[in-house]
N, C-alpha and C positions, 0 to 999 in steps of 0.2 A: 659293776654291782647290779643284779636284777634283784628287783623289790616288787613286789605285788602287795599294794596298799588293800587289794580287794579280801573280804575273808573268804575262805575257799574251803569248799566243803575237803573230807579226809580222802575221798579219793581222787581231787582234782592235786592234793598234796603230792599226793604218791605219782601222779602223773607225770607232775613237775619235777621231783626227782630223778625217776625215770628216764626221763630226757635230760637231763642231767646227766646221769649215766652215761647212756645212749651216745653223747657229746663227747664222752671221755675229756669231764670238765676237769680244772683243780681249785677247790678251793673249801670256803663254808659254808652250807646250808644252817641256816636258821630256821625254823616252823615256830611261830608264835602264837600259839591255842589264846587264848580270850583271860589267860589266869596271868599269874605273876611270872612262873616258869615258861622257857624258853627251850626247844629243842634241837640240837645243836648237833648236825653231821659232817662229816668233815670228808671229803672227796680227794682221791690223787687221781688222774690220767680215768675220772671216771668208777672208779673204785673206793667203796665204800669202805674208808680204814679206823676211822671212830662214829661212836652213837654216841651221846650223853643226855640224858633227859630226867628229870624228878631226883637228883642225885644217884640217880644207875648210870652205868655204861657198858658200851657191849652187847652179849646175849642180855642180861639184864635191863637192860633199858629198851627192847621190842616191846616186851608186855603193854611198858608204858606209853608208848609213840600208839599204842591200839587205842588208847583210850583219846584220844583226839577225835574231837566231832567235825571243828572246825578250825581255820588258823590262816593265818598271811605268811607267805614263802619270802624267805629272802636269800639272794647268793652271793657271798664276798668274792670275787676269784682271789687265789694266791695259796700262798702255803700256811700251814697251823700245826703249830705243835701238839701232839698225839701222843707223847712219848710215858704219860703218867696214866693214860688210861685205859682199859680193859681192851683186845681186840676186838672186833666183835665177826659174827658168822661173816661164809662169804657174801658177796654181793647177792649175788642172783638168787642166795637163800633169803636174804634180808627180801629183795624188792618182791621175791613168792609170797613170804609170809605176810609183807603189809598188805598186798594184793587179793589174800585169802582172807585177812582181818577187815576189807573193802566188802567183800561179800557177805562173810557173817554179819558185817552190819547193817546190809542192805537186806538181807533178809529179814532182819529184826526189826528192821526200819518198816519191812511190806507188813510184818506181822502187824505190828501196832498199829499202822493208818489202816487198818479195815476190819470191820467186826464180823463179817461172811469167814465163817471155818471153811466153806469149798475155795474161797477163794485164795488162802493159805496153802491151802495143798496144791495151786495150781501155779504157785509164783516161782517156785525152781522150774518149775518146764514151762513155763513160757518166759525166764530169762535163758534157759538153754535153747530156746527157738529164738530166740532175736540172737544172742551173742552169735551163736552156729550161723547163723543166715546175714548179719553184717561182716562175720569173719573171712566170708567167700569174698566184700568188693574191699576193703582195708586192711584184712593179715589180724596177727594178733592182736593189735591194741583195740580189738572189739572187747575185748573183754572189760577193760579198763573204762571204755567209751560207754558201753552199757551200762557198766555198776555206775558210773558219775551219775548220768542220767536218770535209773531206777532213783538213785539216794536224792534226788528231787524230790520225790512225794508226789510226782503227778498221775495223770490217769493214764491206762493203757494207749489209748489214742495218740496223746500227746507226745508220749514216748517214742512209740513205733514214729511219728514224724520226725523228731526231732533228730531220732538215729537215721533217718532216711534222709535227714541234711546232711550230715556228714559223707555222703556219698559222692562223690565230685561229679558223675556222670548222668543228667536225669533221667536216662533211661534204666540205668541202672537203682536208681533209685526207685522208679516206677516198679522195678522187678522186687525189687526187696522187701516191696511192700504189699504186692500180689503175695510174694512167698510168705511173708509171716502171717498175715492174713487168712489163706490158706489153709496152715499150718494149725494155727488158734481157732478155726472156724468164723472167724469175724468177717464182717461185710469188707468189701474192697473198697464201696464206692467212697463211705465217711471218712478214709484214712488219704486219699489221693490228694 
């Protein structure tokens, strides 16, 4: 059983799924948001074959897994019975759209921490400049790596570093931060 007593923002959720997938685990995922209801996936060989959440299941219960802010992960391994509820999309459609519902929220998230209208307008292209430019030294999971990070609420600084840990190599890291920097016009020297 993996248990994360920690609460974990929605897209470090979705992460933890994901590798789950990725595993081609079998068993239950549990998501435990902060209320009474429990969100409840059920996995074979990695394969997402029930959702159940607020009394939906299925396609019907995505809507609701979006509205998670925050929650504790848990995994049973083993088998569960499935056989009375709805099926729900494929996999790699399920973990698109939680991953897309990561983004909308992170953008709603940049909206509300900052009352600068220019700065609003510049929070899609300067997430498309970090995700693009971390995606060259780690593959796809920049994407996911980013949004966790943006849904911090920190400052731009702090970000571009924190993404620049994730880098295994520090020369590479050193580059990553030349290039975003760059890229946003900001000083090199504050972010090294």
């Amino acid at each position: 059983m993996i248990q994360d007593n920690q609460c974990l923002p929605f897209s470090e959720l979705v992460l933890g799924l994901q590798q789950l997938c990725h595993e081609r685990r079998t068993g239950l995922v549990l998501i435990r948001p902060g209320g009474p209801n429990v969100a409840r996936i059920t996995l074979v060989n990695g394969e997402i074959v029930a959702i159940v959440f607020h009394g939906k299941s299925g396609s019907e219960a995505l809507p609701q897994l979006a509205t998670i802010d925050s929650g504790q992960l848990h995994f049973i391994e083993g088998q569960f019975p499935t056989s009375k509820i709805l099926p729900p999309p494929a996999t790699e459609d399920i973990l698109a759209d939680l991953a897309t519902q990561t983004a909308q929220s992170a953008n709603a998230k940049a909206t509300e921490t900052t009352d600068n209208g220019s700065w609003d307008e510049q929070v899609p292209e300067i997430k498309t400049v970090l995700e693009t430019a971390l995606s060259e030294y780690i593959g796809p999971m920049a994407r996911l790596v980013c949004e966790s990070q943006w849904e911090k609420g920190q400052d731009l600084e702090t970000i571009i570093k924190a993404l620049a840990a994730k880098i295994p190599q520090p020369l590479h890291r050193k580059q990553f931060i030349q290039e975003v920097c760059a890229q946003l016009s900001l000083p090199t020297s504050e972010q090294e």
